[in-house]
Structures are given as C-alpha cells and as structure tokens.
N, C-alpha and C positions, 0 to 999 in steps of 0.2 A: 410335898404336893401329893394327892389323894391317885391312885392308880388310874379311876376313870380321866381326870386331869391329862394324865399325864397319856394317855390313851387319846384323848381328843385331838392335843397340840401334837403329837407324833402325824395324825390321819389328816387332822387340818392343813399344816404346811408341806405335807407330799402331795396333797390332791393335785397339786397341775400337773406334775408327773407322770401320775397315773390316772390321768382326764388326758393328758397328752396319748399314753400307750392307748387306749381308747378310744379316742379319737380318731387317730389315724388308721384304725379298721373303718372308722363310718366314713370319712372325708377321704382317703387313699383313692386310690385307681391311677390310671394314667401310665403315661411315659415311667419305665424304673429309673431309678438312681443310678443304676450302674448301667445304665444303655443298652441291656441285654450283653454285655460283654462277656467274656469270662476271664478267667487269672490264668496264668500258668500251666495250673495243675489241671485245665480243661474243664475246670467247673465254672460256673457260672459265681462272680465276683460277691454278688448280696441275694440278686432274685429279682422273682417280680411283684412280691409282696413289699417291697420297698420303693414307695415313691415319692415324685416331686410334689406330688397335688398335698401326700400327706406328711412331707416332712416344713411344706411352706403353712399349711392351716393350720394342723393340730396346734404347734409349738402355740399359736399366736391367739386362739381360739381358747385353749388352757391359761394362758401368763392372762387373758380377760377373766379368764375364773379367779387367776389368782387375786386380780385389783377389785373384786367383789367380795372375792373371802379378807383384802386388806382394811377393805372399806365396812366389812360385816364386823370385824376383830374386837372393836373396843363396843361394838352393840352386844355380842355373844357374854363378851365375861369370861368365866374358865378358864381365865391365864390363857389363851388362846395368842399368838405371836401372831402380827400382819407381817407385811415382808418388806418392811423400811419405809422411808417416807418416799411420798412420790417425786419423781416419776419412777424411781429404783425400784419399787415394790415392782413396777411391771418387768423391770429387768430382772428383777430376781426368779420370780413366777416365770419365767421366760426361758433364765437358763436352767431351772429344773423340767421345764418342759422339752427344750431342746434336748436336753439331756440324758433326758429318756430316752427318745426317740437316737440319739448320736449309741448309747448302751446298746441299746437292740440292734442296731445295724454292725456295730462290732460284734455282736455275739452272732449276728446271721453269717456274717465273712468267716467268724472261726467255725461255726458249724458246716460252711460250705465247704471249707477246709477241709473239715474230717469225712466228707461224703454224706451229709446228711442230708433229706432233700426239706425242702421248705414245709413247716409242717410237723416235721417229726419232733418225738418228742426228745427234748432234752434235760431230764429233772436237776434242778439247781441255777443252770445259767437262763433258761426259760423265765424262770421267776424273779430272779436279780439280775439281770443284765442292764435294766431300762432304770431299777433305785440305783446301781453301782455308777451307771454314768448321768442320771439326773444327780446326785447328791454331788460327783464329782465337777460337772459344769457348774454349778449352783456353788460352791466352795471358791472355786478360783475365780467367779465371776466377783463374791462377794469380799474376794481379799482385791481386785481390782477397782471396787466403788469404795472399799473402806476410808479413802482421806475423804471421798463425799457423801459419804453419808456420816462420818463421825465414828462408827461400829462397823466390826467385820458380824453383818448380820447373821449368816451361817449359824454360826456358835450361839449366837441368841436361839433362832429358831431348831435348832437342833441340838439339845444337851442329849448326855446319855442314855436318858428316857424317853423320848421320843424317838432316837434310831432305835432299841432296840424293839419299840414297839414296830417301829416301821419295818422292821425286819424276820420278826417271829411273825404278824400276821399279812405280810404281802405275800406268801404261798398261797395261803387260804384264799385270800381277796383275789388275787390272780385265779384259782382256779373257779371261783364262783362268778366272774365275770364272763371269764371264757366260755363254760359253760350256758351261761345267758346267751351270748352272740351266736354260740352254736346253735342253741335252740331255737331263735329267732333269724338266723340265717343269715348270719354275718360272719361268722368264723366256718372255715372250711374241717375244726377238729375241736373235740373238747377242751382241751389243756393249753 
C-alpha cells in the first residue's frame, strides 16, 4: 500500500477521536464531572474543564461523523476502512469517541495528581492521552461486537500503518489545532 494510502486510512478512522477531543472544547461548559470535589490529596479530582454537557455531545456528535465517513468509505476509494456494517459502525466511531474523551480525563486525574493545574503543559501525555484511551475503548468495544459483526473490526481498520501514522503525526495535529482554538478564543493556552 502506497504511503499516502496508508496516511489517509491512519487519519480517516481516528477522526472521531480527534472530532471528539475537539469537540468537547466547543460543546463543554457546564456542571464538572467531578462536582467540584477534590481527592485526598486536596486537589481537585479532574477540574473544571471536564464536563457533562461535553463528555454526553462530543462522543455522540463524533460517532455521527463517524456514520458519515462509513457511508463516504466505498465513495472515497483509497482503501479507506468504514467502521463495520451498521448499526456497529456508530458504535464503533462512538467508542473511539468516548474514548478519547474517557484518555484525557485519565490523564487530567494523573496530572492533578502530580500538582499540575489545568492548563499546564504536559509534553507526551497531552498529545496521547485522548489516541491511548480512544484506540483502547475502540479495541474492547470491537472484540465485544466481534460474534456480530463476523470480524474484530479494530484490526481491520487499524494495521500497523495506520497507528504508526496516527502516532508520529497526532503531536503535530494536536499542536496545530490548539493553536487555532487559541487564536480564535477557545482554548485558554496554546498546546
């Protein structure tokens, strides 16, 4: 398969992931996740960048992206992978969405952990916290629908060429996103 190929289906089947982490900066606000509480250690458990309004739209608002890009897949060409037959496709796009969104809340608890305050930067888990737990919800979802859909679709839409694409340029892509938000006044920091 030709590099650009393999560069397309890599970026095609994360987009709800990263339509999710994006997302949830436009759609968010509200009541937080963790009810202003704190843990133990006197810090505050996620934050207030963690909410209900955007951990119920984004996911659901993405996995619709995804039944767009499933339904685009055999019009594109380019070996391009949809996300299983329906209704699955939406599940699937769903739990890479969720799972975004479930990685970055994990990494916001461990960052709170270590004294960081919301914001700050963190280089490594900043940029893979939201691919490490969408790929992971998105795997166990897909060895769960495997008797019905026939295929554990995971491993379809994700050979080795497209994680490592999806991996060497989600720094980049994350930092040029943020960047935009910032500019436009949606993110409170560049990174």
């Amino acid at each position: 398969m030709a590099v650009h190929f393999v560069v397309v289906q890599g970026l095609w089947v994360i987009l709800p992931a990263y339509a999710s982490n994006m997302l949830a900066t436009l759609v968010g606000g509200g009541p937080p996740v963790d009810g202003g509480r704190t843990w133990k250690d006197g810090r505050r458990v996620l934050g207030d960048g963690k909410t209900w309004r955007a951990i119920i739209l984004s996911p659901i608002l993405a996995a619709l992206l995804g039944v767009g890009l499933h339904w685009l897949a055999p019009r594109v060409g380019m070996g391009v992978t949809d996300f299983g037959p329906l209704p699955w496709a939406f599940v699937h796009a769903y739990a890479l969405a969720l799972g975004a969104l479930v990685g970055d809340m994990g990494a916001s608890f461990v960052k709170r952990r270590l004294g960081k305050e919301r914001g700050a930067r963190w280089l490594g888990p900043d940029q893979y916290d939201f691919i490490v737990g969408a790929l992971a919800l998105a795997f166990l979802t897909s060895l769960i629908t495997a008797p019905l859909v026939g295929t554990v679709w995971f491993l379809e839409a994700f050979p080795l060429g497209p994680l490592l694409v999806i991996v060497i340029l989600t720094p980049m892509l994350h930092l040029i996103v943020n960047m935009i938000g910032y500019v436009i006044g949606v993110k409170e920091v560049p990174w």
